[in-house]
matplotlib code that plots the C-alpha trace (Angstrom):
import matplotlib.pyplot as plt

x = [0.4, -2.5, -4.7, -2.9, -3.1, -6.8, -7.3, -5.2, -7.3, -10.9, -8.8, -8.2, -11.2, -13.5, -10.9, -11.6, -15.1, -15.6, -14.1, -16.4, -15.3, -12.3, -13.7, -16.1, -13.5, -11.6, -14.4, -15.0, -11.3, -11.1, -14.6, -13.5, -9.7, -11.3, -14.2, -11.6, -9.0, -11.4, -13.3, -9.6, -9.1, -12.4, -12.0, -8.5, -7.7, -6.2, -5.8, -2.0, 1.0, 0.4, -3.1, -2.2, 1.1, -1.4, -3.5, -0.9, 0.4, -3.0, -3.1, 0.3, -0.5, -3.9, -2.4, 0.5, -1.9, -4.5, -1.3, 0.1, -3.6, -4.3, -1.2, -1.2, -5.1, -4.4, -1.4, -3.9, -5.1, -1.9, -0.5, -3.4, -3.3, 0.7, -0.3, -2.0, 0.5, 3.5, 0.6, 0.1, 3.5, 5.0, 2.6, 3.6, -0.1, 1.0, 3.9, 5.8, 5.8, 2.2, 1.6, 3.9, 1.8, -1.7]
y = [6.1, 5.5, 7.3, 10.8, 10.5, 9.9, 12.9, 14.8, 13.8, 14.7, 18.2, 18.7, 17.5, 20.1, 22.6, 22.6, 22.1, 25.2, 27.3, 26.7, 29.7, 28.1, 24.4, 26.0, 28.2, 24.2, 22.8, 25.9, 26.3, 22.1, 22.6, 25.4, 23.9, 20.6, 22.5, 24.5, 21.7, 19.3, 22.0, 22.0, 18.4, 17.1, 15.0, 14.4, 11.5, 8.4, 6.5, 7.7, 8.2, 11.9, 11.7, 9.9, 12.0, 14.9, 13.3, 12.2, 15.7, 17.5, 15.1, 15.9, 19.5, 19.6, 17.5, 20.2, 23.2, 22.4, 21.0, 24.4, 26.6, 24.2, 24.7, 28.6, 28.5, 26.3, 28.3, 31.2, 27.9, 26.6, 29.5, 30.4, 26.9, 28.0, 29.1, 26.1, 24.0, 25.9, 25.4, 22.0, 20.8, 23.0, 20.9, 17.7, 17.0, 15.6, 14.0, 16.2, 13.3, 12.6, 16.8, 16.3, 13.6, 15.0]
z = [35.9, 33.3, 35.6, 35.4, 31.7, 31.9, 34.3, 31.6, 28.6, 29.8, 31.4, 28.3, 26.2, 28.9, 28.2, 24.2, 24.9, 26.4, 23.5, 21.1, 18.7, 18.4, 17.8, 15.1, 13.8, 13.5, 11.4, 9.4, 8.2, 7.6, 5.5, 3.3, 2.4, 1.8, -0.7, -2.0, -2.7, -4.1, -6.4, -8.0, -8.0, -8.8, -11.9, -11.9, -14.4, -12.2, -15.2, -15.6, -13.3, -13.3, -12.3, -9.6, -8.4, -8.6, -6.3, -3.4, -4.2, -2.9, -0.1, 0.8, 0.9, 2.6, 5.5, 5.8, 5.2, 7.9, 10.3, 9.8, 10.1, 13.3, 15.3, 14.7, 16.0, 18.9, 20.3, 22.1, 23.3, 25.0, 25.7, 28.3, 29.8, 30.4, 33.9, 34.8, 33.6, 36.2, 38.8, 38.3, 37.8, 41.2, 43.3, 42.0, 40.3, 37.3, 36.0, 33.1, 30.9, 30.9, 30.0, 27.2, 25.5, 26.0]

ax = plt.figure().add_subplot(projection="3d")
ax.plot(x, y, z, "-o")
ax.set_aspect("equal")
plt.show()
């Protein structure tokens, strides 16, 4: 039902709202790897194949980097909406499915 799903999403989009340390501890960490990685990369020469390899490469590892930093931030997060979740689901609120994906 699209309308659990839509319940689910502004749950959880009040639910982050209401932590800000953790959303400003978010853009802080996303600010600092991305003045950090492009201090190092800043005039990279993309005339040649290495250049360019160098440049995927960073990408590559910023996107793993902040995947990695976000998912060990956000776990305090989950792991305190664990409760509600058991709640939720023993009374038949939402469907399991529509959890997983939000």
């Amino acid at each position: 039902n699209f309308m659990q799903i839509w319940q689910l999403v502004v749950k959880f989009t009040v639910g982050y709202w209401r932590t800000p340390q953790y959303n400003f501890t978010r853009i802080l960490l996303v600010a600092v790897v991305a003045t950090l990685l492009g201090s190092v990369y800043y005039r990279i020469d993309m005339s040649n194949q290495g250049g360019f390899f160098s440049s995927v490469a960073v990408q590559f590892m910023a996107l793993v980097f902040l995947g990695i930093l976000n998912l060990n931030q956000v776990m305090p997060v989950i792991a305190s909406e664990r409760a509600v979740y058991y709640r939720e689901r023993a009374s038949n609120m939402y469907a399991a499915h529509w959890y997983s994906l939000t």
